[in-house]
Every structure is written in structure tokens, then in C-alpha cells.
C-alpha positions, -999 to 999 in steps of 0.1 A, spaced: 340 177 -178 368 175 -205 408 182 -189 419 217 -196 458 199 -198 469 184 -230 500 159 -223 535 168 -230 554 149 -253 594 142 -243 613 116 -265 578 103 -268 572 98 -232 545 120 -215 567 137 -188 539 163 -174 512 180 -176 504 216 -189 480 237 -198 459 236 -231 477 265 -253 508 263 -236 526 248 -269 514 274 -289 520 305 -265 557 289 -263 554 291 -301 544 324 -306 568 339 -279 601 317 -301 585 331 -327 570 364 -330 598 378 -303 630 375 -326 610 391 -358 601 419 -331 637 427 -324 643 424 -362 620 450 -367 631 478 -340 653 503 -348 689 502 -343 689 536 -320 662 540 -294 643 576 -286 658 571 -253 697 565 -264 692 591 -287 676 620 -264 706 603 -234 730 610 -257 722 649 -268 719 656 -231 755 643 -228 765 662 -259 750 695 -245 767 689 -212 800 687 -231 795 722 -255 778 738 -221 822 728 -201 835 739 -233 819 776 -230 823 775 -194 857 771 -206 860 798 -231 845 824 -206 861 816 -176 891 805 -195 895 831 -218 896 809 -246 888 819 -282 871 803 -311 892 774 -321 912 764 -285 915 727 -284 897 717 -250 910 685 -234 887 658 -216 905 664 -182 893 702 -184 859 688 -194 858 661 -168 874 688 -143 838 707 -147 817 672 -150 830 656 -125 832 620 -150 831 616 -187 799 609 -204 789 572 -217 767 571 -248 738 548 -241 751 530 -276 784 526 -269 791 553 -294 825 579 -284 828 612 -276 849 639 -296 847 675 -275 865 695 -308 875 728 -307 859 755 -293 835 770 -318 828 736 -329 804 709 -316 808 679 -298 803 649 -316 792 610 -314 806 587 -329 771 569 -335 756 587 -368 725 592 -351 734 609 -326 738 645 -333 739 678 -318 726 704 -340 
């Protein structure tokens, strides 16, 4: 019955056994997974659809803000009011940066992506 192990070869010393396709899995796996993460795009579903839910959140304190507050069209809205009705600021999943604007105005990302309306 032939050996399903193939030697190992270290510094041209057999230092274990492994299994027959083990080289060439390890191969494909150095390979194949780097081109894969060439490949991808830079801003996930996920980031992007984490990201408008944070951006909603954000315009939804900012009309809390200009009914309760009896703000108009154009009040600049601070992140400690924000926060104040969040409870924390928002993290973009990509590291991008929040700008809450003026009332009337959307929030923004700094990742170009990432966009509310």
C-alpha cells in the first residue's frame, strides 16, 4: 500500500512528515489569498450600510434638535448636543470622520463612499 505522506524537505534534511498535497494547499493559500484581498473592494456592504445608520442617527439628533430646540434651517449643531441625545459619538466602520453641518444640511463622512442621500 503506497504512503499517503511525502517527506518534508528543511535545509535538505527530511525534518517530518506530512500529508501528500500539503505543499501545494500551503501554495495555493500564499498564493491565491493575497490576489483575493487585491481584488475586494476597498469599502465593504457592511461598512457602508454601518456607516448610513450612523449618518441617519446623526440628521434624526439634529431634528430632534431643531423641534425641541427651536432651531431653524441653518443653526450650527455641536457634537456635545448630538452626543447629549446619542449617548457617544459614532465610529465609521472605515475609520472615516463625522461632520454633523448645519441644520438643513446632511451629515457627512469623510470616506467618499459613504453618503447619505
Amino acid at each position: 500500500m503506497p504512503s499517503v505522506y511525502a517527506p518534508v524537505r528543511s535545509d535538505k534534511l527530511i525534518c517530518e512528515r506530512l500529508p501528500i498535497g500539503y505543499t501545494a494547499m500551503r501554495r495555493l493559500i500564499y498564493c491565491l489569498l493575497p490576489a483575493g484581498m487585491l481584488v475586494m473592494p476597498s469599502c465593504s456592504k457592511e461598512s457602508k450600510s454601518s456607516c448610513y445608520a450612523n449618518l441617519k442617527a446623526i440628521e434624526g439628533a439634529k431634528a430632534t434638535l431643531e423641534v425641541e430646540g427651536h432651531r431653524t434651517k441653518g443653526s450650527i449643531v455641536t457634537s456635545n448636543e448630538v452626543m447629549q441625545l446619542l449617548h457617544m459619538w459614532p465610529q465609521c466602520p472605515s475609520g472615516g470622520m463625522y461632520t454633523i453641518n448645519p441644520i438643513g444640511t446632511p451629515p457627512t463622512c469623510s470616506v467618499p463612499e459613504h453618503k447619505l442621500h
